[in-house]
MARVOKOL-780233 format. One record per residue (C-alpha): y, z, x. Coordinates in steps of 0.1 Angstrom, whole numbers, plus 5000, padded with zeros to 4 digits. Layout:
N
YZX/...
END
This chain:
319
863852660354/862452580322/858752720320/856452740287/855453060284/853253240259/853053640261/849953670235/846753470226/847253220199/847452830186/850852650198/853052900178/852853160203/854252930226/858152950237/860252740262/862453000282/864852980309/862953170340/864053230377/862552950402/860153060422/859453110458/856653000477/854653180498/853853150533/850352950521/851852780492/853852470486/856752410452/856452160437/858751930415/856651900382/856251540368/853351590339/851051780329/848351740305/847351960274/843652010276/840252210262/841152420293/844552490285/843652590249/840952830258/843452930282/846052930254/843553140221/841953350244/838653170230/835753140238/836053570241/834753510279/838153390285/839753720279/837753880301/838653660329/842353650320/843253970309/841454130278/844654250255/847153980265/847253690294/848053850333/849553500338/852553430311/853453070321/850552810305/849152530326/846152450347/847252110358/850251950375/851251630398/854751610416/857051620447/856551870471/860152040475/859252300501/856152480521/855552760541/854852740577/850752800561/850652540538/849152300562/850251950564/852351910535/855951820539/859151750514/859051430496/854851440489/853451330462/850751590450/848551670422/846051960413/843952140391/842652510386/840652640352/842153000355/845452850354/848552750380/851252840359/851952460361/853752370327/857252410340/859352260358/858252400395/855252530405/854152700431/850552630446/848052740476/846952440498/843452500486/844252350450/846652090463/846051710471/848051370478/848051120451/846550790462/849850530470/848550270444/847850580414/850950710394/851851060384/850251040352/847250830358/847051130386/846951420363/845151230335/842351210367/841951620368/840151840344/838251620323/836751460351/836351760372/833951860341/832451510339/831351510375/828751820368/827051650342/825751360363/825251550393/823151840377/820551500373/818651270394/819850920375/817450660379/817550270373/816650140342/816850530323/818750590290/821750800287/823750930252/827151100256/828151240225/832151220225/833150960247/836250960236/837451310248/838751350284/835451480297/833751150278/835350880292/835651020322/831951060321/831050740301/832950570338/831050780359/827950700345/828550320347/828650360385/824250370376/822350100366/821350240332/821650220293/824750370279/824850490246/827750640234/829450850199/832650750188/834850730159/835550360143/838750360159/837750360196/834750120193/836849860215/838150140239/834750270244/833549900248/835549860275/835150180294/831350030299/829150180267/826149920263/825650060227/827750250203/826950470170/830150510151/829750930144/831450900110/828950660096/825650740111/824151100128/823150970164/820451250161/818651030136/818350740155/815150600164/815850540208/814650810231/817050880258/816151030292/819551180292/821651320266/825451450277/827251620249/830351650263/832251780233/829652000229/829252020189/825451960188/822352160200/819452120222/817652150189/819251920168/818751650202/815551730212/813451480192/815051220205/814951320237/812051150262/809151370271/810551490306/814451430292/817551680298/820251790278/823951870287/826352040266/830252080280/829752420258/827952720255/826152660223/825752880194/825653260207/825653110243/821952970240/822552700264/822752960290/819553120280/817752770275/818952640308/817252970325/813952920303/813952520313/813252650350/809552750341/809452460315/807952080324/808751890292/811951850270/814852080291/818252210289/821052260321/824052440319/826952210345/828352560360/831252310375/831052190410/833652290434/836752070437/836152000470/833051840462/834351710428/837951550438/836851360470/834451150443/837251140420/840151000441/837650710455/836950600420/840750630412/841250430446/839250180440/840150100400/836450220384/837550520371/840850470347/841950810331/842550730290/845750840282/846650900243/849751070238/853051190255/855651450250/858251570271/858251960279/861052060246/857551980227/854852120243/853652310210/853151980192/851051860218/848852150220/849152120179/847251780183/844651930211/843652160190/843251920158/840251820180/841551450171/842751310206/841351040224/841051110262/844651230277/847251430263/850551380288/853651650295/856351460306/859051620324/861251320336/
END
């Protein structure tokens, strides 16, 4: 099968397509038939080796895991006899942030990290559904969302922020959102009451309070946020700051009463894809989709991921 496979941390040129043997699953595993994939902040952490926490959960001097890919729909092909209910013929998708090996043409996956794809959702809406709204789910469960409250999300464009600017319509609230000129209408659409256009004005400047601010791409501070926040308010970053100081404010926030930081350690998926396959079910959550490539290209497509410049989605092909 053909697999993408890097052997050593680095950007997309350490990334080869080789020819590799098929493999076999397990007795609690099911193959699968890969359809797409996406490229994503996970896979590129997963990819560089950065942040350096990675390493140390991957393997310090070079990746345990060789093939690249954390997400996947497609066909179930074959199951062992401890794979539960699965059978030939299913249609699947999953997701796991230490990686599945997944960008290939077969993967093989435990029944823990597997689900059906909804009849009415196709395979790419389905993958497009996974890690940046397994992310976005944290960051408004980590918060007691009231009527009537104000909430920012710096970088709704990303997969994380329109994931979460759709979550976060689901509450009657104020939505105030960062974008790039480009996406005003997209981020219109996706439910933002109010927009500030990041390459012409500094949303830290701006004169609203807000009893919530997400930074989901996570390139400003609780410092740099704090005066606009309310008196009680809370900030999320999808990062860990500057020398990992979100960690260390989130801890200090526990004896504070005013202004505060969390840190969304993620949910599990069990708790995060039973909300997430409702909301693809019922049409209020629509994953944003930018670009596609098929497989033979996978380096471009982590080339543009890592420009920082995508909008939402980034979609392997393998048809």
């Amino acid at each position: 099968m053909k697999a993408a496979v890097r052997r050593n941390y680095g950007n997309q040129e350490a990334i080869f397509i080789e020819n590799l043997n098929k493999p076999i699953p397990k007795e609690d595993e099911v193959i699968v038939q890969v359809k797409a994939n996406t490229v994503n902040r996970t896979d590129c952490a997963n990819l560089t080796g950065e942040p350096f926490i990675m390493k140390l959960m991957l393997g310090y001097s070079s990746p345990s895991k060789i093939i690249i890919g954390t997400d996947f729909s497609g066909v179930v092909m074959e199951s062992g006899f401890l794979a539960g209910n699965f059978k030939k013929g299913d249609r699947v998708f999953g997701f796991y942030d230490m990686g599945l090996e997944s960008q290939a043409e077969f993967v093989c996956v435990k029944k823990d990290y597997l689900l059906p794809i909804p009849d009415s959702i196709d395979f790419k809406q389905a993958v497009a559904g996974l890690e940046g709204a397994h992310y976005a789910y944290s960051f408004i469960h980590y918060v007691d969302i009231q009527p009537g409250q104000k909430v920012l999300i710096n970088g709704a464009t990303g997969a994380i922020g329109s994931a979460l600017l759709q979550f976060s319509r689901q509450f009657d609230i104020e939505i105030t959102a960062t974008c790039n000129t480009e996406n005003i209408d997209l981020i219109k659409k996706l439910g933002a009451d109010k927009i500030i256009d990041f390459t012409k004005e500094d949303f830290t400047k701006t004169e609203e309070s807000y009893d919530y601010i997400f930074d989901s791409v996570g390139k400003s501070t609780f410092g740099a946020c704090k005066p606009i926040l309310k008196e009680k308010g809370i900030y999320i970053s999808s990062e860990l700051g500057p020398k990992a100081e979100n960690i260390f404010y989130s801890l200090a926030s526990k004896f504070r009463k005013n202004k505060k930081v969390v840190f969304p350690i993620p949910f599990s998926q069990k708790k995060t894809m039973p909300y997430i396959i409702n909301l693809l079910k019922s049409g209020k959550f629509k994953p944003v989709i930018d670009r596609e490539y098929p497989l033979s290209e996978i380096s471009e497509a982590y080339k543009y991921v890592l420009s920082g410049n995508k909008t939402g989605n980034v979609i392997i092909n393998h048809d």
